[in-house]
C-alpha positions in Angstrom: 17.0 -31.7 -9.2 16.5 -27.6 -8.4 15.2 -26.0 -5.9 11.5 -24.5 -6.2 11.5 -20.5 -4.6 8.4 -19.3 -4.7 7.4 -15.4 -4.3 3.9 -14.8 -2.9 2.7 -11.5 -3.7 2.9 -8.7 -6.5 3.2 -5.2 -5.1 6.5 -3.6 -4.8 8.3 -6.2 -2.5 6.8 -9.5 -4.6 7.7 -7.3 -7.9 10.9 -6.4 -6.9 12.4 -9.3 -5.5 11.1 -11.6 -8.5 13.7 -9.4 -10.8 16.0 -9.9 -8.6 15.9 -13.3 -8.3 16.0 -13.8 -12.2 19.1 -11.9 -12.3 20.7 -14.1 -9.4 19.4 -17.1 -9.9 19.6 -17.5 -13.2 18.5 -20.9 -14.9 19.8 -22.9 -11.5 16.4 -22.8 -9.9 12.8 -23.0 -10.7 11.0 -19.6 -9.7 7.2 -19.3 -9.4 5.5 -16.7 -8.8 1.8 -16.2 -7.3 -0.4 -13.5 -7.2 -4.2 -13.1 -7.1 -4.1 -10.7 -9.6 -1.7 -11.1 -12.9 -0.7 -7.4 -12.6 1.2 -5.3 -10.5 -0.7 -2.2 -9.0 1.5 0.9 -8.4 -0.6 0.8 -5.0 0.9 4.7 -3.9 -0.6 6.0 -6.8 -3.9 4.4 -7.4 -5.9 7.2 -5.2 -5.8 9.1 -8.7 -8.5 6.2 -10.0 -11.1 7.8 -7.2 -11.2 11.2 -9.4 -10.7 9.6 -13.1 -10.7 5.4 -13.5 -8.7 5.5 -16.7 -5.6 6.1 -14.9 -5.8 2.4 -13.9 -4.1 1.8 -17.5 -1.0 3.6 -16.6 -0.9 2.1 -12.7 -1.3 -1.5 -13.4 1.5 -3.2 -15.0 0.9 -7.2 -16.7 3.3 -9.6 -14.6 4.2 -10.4 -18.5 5.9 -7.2 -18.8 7.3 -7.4 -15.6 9.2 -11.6 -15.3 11.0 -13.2 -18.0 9.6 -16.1 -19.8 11.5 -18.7 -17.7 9.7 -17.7 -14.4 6.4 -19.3 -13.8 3.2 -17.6 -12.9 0.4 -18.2 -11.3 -2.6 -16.2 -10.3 -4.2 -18.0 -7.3 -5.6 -16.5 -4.1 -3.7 -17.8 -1.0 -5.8 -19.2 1.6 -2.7 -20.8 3.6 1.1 -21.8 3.9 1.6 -25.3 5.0 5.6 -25.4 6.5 5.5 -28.8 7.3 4.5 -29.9 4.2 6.7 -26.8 2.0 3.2 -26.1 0.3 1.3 -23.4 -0.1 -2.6 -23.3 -0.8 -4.5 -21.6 -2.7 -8.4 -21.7 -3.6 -7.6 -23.8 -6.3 -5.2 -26.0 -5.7 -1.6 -25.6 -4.3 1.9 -24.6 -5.0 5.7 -26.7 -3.8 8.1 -25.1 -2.3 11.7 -25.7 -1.3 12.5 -21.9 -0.2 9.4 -18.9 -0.1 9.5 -15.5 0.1 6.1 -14.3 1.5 5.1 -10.8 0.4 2.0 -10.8 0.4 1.3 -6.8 1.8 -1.3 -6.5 4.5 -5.0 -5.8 4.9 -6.9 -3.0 6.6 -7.1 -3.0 10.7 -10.5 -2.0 12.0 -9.8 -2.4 15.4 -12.9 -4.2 16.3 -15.1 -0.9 15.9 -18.7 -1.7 15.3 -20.5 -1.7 12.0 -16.6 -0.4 10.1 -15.9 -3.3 8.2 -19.7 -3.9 7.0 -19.9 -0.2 5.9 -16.7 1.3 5.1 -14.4 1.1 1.6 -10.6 0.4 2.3 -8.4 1.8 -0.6 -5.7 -1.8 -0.7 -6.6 -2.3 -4.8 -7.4 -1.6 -7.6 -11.0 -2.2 -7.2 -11.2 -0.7 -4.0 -10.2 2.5 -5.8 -12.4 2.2 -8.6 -15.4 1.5 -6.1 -14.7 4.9 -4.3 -15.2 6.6 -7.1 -18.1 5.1 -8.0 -20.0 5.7 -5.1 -18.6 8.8 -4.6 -20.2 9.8 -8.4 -23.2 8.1 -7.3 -24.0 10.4 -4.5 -22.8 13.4 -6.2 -25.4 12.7 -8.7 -28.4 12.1 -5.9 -27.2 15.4 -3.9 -27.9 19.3 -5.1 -25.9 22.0 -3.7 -29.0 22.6 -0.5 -28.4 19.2 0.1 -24.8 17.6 -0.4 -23.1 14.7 -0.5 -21.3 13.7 2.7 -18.2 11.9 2.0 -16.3 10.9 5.1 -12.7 9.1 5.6 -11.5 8.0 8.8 -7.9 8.1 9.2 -5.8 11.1 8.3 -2.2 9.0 7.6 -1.4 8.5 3.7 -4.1 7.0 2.5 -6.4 9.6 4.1 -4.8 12.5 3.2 -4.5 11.2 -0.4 -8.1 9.8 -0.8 -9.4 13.5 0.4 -7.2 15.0 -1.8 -8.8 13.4 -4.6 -12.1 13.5 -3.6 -11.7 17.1 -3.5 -10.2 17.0 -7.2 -13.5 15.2 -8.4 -15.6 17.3 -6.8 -14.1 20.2 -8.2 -13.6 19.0 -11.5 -17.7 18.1 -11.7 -18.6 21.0 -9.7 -20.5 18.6 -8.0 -21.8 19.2 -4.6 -19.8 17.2 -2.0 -18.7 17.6 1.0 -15.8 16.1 2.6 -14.7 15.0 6.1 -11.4 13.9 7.6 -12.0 12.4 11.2 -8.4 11.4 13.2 -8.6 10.3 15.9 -4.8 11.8 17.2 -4.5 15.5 17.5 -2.6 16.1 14.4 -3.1 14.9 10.9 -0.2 12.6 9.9 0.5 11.5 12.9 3.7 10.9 14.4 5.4 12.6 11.8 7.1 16.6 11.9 5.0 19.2 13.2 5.8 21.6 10.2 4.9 18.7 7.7 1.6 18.2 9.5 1.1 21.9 9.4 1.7 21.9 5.4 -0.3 19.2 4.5 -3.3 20.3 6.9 -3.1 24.1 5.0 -3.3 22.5 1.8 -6.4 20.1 2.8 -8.4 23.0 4.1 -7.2 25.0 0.8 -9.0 22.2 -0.8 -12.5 22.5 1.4 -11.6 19.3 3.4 -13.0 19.8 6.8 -10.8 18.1 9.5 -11.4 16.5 12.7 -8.6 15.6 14.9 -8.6 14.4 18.8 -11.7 12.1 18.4 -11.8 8.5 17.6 -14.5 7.0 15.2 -16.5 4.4 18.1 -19.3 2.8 15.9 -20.7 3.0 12.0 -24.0 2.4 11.2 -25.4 2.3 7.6 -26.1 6.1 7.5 -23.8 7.6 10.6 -20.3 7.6 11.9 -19.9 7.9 15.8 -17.6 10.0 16.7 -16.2 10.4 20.4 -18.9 11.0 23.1 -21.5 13.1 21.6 -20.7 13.6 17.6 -22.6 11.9 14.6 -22.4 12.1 11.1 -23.8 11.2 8.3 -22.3 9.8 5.2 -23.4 8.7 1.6 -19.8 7.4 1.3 -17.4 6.2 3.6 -13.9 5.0 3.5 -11.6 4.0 6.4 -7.4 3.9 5.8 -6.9 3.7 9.6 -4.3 1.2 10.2 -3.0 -2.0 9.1 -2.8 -5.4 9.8 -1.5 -9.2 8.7 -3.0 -11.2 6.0 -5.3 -14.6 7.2 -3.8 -16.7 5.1 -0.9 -16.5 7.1 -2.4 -16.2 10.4 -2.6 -20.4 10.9 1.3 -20.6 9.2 3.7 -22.5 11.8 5.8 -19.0 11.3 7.2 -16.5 14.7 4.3 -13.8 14.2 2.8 -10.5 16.2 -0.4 -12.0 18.1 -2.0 -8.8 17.2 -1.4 -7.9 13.9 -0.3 -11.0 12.7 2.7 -9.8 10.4 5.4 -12.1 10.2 8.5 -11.4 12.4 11.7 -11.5 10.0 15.5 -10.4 10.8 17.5 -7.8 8.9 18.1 -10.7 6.1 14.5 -11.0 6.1 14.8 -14.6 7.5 11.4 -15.8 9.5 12.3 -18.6 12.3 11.4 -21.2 9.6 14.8 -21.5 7.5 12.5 -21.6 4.1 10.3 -19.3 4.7 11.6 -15.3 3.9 9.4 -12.3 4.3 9.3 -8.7 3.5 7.2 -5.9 3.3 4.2 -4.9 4.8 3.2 -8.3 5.5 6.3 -8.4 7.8 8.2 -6.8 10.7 11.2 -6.5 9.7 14.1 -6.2 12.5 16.0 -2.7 12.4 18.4 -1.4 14.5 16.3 0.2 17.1 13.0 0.1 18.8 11.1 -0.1 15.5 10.5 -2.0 13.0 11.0 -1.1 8.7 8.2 1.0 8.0 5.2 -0.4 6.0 5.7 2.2 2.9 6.1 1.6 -0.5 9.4 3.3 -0.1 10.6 0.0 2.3 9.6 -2.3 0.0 11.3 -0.9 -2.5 14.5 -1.0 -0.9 14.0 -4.4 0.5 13.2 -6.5 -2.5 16.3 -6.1 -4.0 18.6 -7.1 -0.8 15.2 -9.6 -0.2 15.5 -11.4 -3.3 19.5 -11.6 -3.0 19.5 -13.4 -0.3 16.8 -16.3 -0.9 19.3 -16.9 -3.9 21.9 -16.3 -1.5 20.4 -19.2 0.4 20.0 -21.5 -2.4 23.6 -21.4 -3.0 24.4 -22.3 0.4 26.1 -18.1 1.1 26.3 -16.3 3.4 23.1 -13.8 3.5 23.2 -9.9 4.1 21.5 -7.8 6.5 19.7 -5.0 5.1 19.0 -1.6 6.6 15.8 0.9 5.8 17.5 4.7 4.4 14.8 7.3 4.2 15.0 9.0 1.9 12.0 11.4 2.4 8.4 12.0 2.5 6.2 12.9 -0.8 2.4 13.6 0.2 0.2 14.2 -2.5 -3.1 16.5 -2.2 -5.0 16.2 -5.0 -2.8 19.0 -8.2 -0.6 19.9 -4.9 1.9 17.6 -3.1 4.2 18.5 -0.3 7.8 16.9 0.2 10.0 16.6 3.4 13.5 15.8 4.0 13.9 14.8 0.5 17.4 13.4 0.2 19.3 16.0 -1.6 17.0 18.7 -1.5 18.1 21.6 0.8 14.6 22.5 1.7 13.2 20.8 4.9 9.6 21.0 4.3 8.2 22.6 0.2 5.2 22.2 -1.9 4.6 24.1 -5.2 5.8 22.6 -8.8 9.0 20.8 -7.3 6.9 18.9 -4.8 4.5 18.0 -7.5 7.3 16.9 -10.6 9.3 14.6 -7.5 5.8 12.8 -6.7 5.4 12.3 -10.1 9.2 11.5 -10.5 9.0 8.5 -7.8 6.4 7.0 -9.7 7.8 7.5 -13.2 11.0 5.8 -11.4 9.6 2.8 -9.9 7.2 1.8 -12.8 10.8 2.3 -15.5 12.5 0.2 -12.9 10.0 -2.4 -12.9 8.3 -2.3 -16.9 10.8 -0.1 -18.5 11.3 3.8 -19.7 8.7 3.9 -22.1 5.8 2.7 -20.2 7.1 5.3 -17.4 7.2 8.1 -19.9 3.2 6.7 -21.0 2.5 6.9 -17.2 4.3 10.5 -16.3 0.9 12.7 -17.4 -1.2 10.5 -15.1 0.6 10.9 -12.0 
């Protein structure tokens, strides 16, 4: 009898490491794959549905176009993964396996601050994109240039700097009257990350009318106000928060080696958990490097990993040896709204640029990743969208 692998997940690591799999595995095991959604969301790029929703034709890509016909799918939300028993459950009903690869991605951290998770949007879907934008129109219509709209995002990483971006885009584009806030709560936007990068990317946000508010964390939310620090409120018509991340619950009961906190799984540099079935990858995970840290939680990572990921979960079923994989960065691409700003681009002899070149290699990485996934044609249908 074969073996049963099952992937968990479609965003880049699930995506990824399904292909791979095909290719390795061949006919010699049965691969299922489970997603709550029977797409696969090009998650870096789907800020661009806050200023215009049709791009979410080009951005999501049917799990049809993306596995062969021999690979089974099934859309199912998890609500748990049962090692004992090799199954995993899902709302309706539950799924064998003899080896899983869990990539499942993460959800948003709120850090226990009051009233965040009741009020705030988080941009991890599709739908959280689309409902941006459609509050964000909402109050633009309601507001008059006396009296504005207040939109406010708390967390100035990615996400942030992306989601203001486009705000700002939508706002210009409908010359509607909007104002827009970016609280972080670290002194710098993108945090942890080079000064003259930080510097860019700030001087193209306040180009764009973004006000920014740095050395303050956001303490409470309330359905009109965001606290902020000791003595500053303000009020919103929208707010979205893209301040951190953290594991998934259906995981969080899994007899699987986790972080108490956050929940991700801890995997090796073969993307092994302490269960021998069970693999993991991307942002779900924490995945060993050499070094104090961790793979990074970026598209980019998962990428990389699904490839070496899926390898060795065939690998595995053969009874080889596996391989260890190690993160290459290979740059930084920030969009802001029209603009973008790279950094330490691999083969670019530029440390920090913006302009047209940072702009066409955003829009290149996209192109890339949906021709590598769907195929050159749907990337060249996608390239005026991104």
């Amino acid at each position: 009898m074969s073996e049963n692998v099952v992937v968990l997940g479609s965003g880049y690591a699930g995506a990824g490491a399904v292909q791979r799999l095909e290719s390795s595995l061949g006919r010699s095991a049965e691969l299922t794959w489970v997603s709550d959604v029977d797409y696969h969301l090009v998650l870096h790029e789907s800020h661009r549905c806050i200023r215009d929703p049709s791009v979410r034709e080009e951005i999501t890509i049917p799990v049809h176009e993306i596995k062969s016909s021999s690979t089974t799918f099934r859309q199912g939300r998890v609500v748990g993964v049962d090692t004992d028993g090799r199954t995993v459950e899902l709302e309706d009903g539950e799924v064998k396996y003899d080896y899983l690869l869990v990539a499942l991605g993460s959800s948003t951290a709120f850090f226990g601050i009051e009233g965040l998770e009741a009020y705030a949007h988080t941009l991890k879907s599709l739908d959280d994109a689309l409902g941006i934008h459609d509050d964000v129109a909402d109050a633009a219509a309601g507001a008059t240039p006396d009296d504005p709209a207040q939109v406010v995002i708390g967390g100035a990483g990615l996400s942030g700097i992306q989601t203001a971006g486009e705000v700002a885009e939508y706002r210009d584009d409908h010359d509607a009257p909007i104002d827009i806030h970016l609280v972080e709560g670290l002194d710098r936007v993108f945090p942890n990350n080079d000064p003259q990068l930080q510097g860019a990317l700030r001087k193209r946000l306040e180009a764009a009318g973004v006000e920014i508010h740095t050395g303050e964390f956001i303490g409470e939310v309330d359905e009109n106000r965001v606290y902020v620090g000791e003595d500053t409120e303000m009020a919103y018509d929208v707010l979205v928060w893209t301040g951190g991340i953290t594991g998934r619950d259906c995981v969080a009961d899994a007899s699987i080696d986790k972080d108490d906190r956050s929940r991700r799984l801890f995997a090796d540099r073969t993307f092994e958990t302490d269960d021998d079935r069970v693999f993991a990858l991307g942002d779900c995970a924490l995945v060993d490097q050499p070094g104090d840290n961790p793979a990074p939680p970026t598209a980019q990572a998962a990428w990389q990993a699904a490839e070496v990921a899926g390898e060795n979960v065939a690998r595995r079923v053969r009874g080889q040896p596996l391989t260890e994989w190690t993160h290459k960065d290979k740059g930084t691409v920030v969009s802001v709204g029209e603009t973008a700003v790279g950094h330490d681009v691999l083969y670019v002899p530029l440390t920090t640029f913006g302009g047209t070149p940072a702009k066409l290699l955003k829009k290149g990485i996209a192109a890339r990743w949906i021709a590598d996934i769907a195929g050159v044609g749907r990337a060249m249908d996608a390239w005026s969208d991104m």
